[in-house]
Biotite code that builds the C-alpha atoms (Angstrom):
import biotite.structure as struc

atoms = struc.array([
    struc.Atom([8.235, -15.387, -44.454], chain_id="A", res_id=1, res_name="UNK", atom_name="CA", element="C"),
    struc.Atom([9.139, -11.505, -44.756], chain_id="A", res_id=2, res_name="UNK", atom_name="CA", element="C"),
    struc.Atom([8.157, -9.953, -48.212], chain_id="A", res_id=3, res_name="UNK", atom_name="CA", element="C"),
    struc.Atom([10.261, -7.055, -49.278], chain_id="A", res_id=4, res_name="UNK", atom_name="CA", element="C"),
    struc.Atom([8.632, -4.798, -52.110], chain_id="A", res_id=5, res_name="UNK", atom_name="CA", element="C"),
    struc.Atom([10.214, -2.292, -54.451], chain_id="A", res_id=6, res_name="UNK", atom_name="CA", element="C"),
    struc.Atom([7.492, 0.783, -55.165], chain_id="A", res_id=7, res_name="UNK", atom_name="CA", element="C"),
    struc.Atom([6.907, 3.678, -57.457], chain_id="A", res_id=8, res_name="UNK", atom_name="CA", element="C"),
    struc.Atom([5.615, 6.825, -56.217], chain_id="A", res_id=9, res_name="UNK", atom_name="CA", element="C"),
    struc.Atom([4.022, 9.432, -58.315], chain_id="A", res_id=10, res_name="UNK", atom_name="CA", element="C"),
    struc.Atom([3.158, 13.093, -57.566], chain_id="A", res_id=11, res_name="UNK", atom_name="CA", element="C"),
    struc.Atom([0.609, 12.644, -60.567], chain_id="A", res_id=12, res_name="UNK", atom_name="CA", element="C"),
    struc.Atom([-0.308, 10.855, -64.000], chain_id="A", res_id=13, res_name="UNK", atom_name="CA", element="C"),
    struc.Atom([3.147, 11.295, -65.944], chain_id="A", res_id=14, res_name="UNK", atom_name="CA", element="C"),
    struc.Atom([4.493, 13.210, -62.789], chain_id="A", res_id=15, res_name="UNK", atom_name="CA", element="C"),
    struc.Atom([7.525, 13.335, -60.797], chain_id="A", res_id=16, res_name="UNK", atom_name="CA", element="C"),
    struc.Atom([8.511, 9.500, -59.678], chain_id="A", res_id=17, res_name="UNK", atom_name="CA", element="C"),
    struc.Atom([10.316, 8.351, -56.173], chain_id="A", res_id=18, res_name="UNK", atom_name="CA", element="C"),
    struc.Atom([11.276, 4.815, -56.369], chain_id="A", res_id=19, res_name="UNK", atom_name="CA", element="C"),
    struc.Atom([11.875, 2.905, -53.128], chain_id="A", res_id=20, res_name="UNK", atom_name="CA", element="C"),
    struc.Atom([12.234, -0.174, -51.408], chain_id="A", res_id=21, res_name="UNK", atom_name="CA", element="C"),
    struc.Atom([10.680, -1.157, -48.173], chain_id="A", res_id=22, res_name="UNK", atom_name="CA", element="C"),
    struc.Atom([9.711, -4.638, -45.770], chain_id="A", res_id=23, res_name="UNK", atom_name="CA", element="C"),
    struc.Atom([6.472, -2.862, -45.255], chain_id="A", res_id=24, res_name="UNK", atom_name="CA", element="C"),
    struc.Atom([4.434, -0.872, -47.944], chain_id="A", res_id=25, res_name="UNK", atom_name="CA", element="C"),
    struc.Atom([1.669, -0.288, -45.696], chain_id="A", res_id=26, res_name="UNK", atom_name="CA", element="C"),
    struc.Atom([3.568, 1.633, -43.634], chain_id="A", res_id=27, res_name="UNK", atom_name="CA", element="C"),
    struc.Atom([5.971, 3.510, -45.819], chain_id="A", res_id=28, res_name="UNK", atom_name="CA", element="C"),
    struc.Atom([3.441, 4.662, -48.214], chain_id="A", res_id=29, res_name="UNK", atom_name="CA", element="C"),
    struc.Atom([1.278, 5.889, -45.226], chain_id="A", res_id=30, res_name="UNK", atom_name="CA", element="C"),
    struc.Atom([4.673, 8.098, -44.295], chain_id="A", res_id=31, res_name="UNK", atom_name="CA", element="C"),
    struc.Atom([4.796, 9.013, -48.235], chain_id="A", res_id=32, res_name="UNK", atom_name="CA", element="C"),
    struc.Atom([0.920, 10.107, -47.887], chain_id="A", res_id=33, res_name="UNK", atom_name="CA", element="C"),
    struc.Atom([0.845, 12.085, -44.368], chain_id="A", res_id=34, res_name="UNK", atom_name="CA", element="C"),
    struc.Atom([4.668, 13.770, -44.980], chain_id="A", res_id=35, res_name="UNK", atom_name="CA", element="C"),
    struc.Atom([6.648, 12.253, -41.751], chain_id="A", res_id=36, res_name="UNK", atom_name="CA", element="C"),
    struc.Atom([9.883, 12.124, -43.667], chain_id="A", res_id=37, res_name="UNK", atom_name="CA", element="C"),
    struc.Atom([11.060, 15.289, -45.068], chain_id="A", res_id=38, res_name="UNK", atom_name="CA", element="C"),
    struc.Atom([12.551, 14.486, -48.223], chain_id="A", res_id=39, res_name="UNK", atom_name="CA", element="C"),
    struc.Atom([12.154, 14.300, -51.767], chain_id="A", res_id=40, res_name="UNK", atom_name="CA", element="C"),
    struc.Atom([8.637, 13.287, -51.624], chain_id="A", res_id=41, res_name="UNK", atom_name="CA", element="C"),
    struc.Atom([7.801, 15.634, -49.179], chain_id="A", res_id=42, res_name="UNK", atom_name="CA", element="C"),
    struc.Atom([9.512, 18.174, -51.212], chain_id="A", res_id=43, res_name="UNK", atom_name="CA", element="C"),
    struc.Atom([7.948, 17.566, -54.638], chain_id="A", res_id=44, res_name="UNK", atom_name="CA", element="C"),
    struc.Atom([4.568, 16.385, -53.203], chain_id="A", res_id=45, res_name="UNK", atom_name="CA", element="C"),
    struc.Atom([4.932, 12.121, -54.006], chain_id="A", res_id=46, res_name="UNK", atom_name="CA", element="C"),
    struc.Atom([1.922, 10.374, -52.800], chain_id="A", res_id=47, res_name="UNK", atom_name="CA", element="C"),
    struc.Atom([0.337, 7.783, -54.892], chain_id="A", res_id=48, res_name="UNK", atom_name="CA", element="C"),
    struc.Atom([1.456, 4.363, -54.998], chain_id="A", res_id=49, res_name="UNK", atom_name="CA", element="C"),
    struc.Atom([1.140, 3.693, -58.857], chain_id="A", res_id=50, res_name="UNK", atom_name="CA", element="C"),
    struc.Atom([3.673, 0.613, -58.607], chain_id="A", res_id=51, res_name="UNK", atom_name="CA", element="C"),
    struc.Atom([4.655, -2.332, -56.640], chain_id="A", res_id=52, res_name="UNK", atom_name="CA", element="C"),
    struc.Atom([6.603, -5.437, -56.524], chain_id="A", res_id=53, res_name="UNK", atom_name="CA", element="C"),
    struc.Atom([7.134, -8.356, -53.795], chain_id="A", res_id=54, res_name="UNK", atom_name="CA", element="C"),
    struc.Atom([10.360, -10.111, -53.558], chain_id="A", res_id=55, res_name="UNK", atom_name="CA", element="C"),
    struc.Atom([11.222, -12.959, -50.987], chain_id="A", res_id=56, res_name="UNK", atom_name="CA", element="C"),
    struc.Atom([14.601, -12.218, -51.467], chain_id="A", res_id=57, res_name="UNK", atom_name="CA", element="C"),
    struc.Atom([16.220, -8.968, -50.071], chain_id="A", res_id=58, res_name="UNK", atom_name="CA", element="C"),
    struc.Atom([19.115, -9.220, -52.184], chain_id="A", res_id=59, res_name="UNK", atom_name="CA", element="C"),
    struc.Atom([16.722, -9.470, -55.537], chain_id="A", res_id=60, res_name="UNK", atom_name="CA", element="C"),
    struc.Atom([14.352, -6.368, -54.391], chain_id="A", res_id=61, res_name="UNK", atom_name="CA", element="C"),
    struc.Atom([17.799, -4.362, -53.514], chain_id="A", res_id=62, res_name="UNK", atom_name="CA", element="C"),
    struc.Atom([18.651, -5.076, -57.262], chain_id="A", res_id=63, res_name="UNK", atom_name="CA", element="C"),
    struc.Atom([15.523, -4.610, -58.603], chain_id="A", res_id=64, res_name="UNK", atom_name="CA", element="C"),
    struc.Atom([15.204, -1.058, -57.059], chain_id="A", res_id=65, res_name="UNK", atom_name="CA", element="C"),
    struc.Atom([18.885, -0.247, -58.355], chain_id="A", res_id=66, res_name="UNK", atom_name="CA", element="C"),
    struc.Atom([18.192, -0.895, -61.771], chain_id="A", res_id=67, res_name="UNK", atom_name="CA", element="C"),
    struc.Atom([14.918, 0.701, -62.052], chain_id="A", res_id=68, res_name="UNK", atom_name="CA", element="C"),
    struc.Atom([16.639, 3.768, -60.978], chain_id="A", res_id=69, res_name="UNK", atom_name="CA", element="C"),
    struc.Atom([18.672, 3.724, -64.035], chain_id="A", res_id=70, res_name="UNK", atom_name="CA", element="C"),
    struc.Atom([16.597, 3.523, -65.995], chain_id="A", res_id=71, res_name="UNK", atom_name="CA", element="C"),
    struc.Atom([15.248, 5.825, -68.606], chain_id="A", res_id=72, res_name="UNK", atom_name="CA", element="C"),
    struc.Atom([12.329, 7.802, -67.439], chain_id="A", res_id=73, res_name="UNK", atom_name="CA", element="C"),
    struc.Atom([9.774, 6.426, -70.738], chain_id="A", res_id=74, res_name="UNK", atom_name="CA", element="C"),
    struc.Atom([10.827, 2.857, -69.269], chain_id="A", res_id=75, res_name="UNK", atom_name="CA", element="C"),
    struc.Atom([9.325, 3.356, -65.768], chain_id="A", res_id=76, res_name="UNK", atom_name="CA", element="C"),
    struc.Atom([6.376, 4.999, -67.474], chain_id="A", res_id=77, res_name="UNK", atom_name="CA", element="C"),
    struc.Atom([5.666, 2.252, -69.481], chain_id="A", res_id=78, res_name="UNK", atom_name="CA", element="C"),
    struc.Atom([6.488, -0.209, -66.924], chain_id="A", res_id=79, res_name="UNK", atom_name="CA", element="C"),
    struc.Atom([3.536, 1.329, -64.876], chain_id="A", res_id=80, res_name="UNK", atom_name="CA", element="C"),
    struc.Atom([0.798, 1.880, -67.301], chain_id="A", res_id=81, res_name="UNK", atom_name="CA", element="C"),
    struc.Atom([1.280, -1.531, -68.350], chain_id="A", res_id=82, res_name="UNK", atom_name="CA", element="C"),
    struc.Atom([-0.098, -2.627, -65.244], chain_id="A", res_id=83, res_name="UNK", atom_name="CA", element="C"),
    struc.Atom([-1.820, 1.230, -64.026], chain_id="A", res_id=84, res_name="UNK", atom_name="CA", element="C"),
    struc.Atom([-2.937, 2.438, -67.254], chain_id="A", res_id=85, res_name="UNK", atom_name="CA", element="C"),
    struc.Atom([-5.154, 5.112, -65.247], chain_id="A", res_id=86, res_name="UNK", atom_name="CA", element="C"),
    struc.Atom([-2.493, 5.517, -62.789], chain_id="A", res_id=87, res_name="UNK", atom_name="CA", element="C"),
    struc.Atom([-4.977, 4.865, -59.950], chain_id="A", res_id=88, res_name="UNK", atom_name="CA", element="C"),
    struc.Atom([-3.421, 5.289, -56.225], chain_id="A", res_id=89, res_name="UNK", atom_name="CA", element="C"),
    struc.Atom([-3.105, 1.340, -54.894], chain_id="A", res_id=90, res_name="UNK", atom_name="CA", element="C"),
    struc.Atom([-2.837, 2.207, -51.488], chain_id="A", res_id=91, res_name="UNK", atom_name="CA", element="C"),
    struc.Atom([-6.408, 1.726, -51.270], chain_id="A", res_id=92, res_name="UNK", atom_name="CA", element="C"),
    struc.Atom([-5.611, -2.276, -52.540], chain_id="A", res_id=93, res_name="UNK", atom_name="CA", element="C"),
    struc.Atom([-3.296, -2.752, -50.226], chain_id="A", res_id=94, res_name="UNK", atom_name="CA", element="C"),
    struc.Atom([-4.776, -1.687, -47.086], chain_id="A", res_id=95, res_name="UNK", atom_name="CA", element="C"),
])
């Protein structure tokens, strides 16, 4: 069964945040770490996984993702140091 996952990037602890959504972390964080994609991350230096959620359901991630991009920035803070309370990069996890 395909997993979809919805992700926060971070350029540091309390740092500029990318939010995305992707069928495989793995792979898009590894273009997030070694710059293939010129974009914002590239452009404000977003590299560390500090986030993640799985979804069966591509219709549930797609929401998921919208609505954490709206909202306010102490919200997504919050909602990652409540699981990342050192803001540790996960890639290393999910590798």
């Amino acid at each position: 069964m395909k997993q979809y996952y919805v992700y926060i990037m971070a350029s540091q602890c309390n740092g500029t945040l990318y939010i995305g959504i992707t069928s495989d972390l793995i792979k898009r964080v590894w273009q997030h770490k070694n710059k293939v994609i010129k974009g914002f991350t590239y452009k404000y230096r977003v590299d560390k996984l500090v986030y993640f959620e799985a979804f069966q359901d591509v219709a549930l991630a797609i929401r998921r993702e919208k609505r954490l991009k709206e909202w306010q920035r102490e919200w997504k803070l919050n909602l990652i140091e409540q699981s990342n309370p050192r803001w540790i990069d996960l890639y290393s996890e999910i590798i």
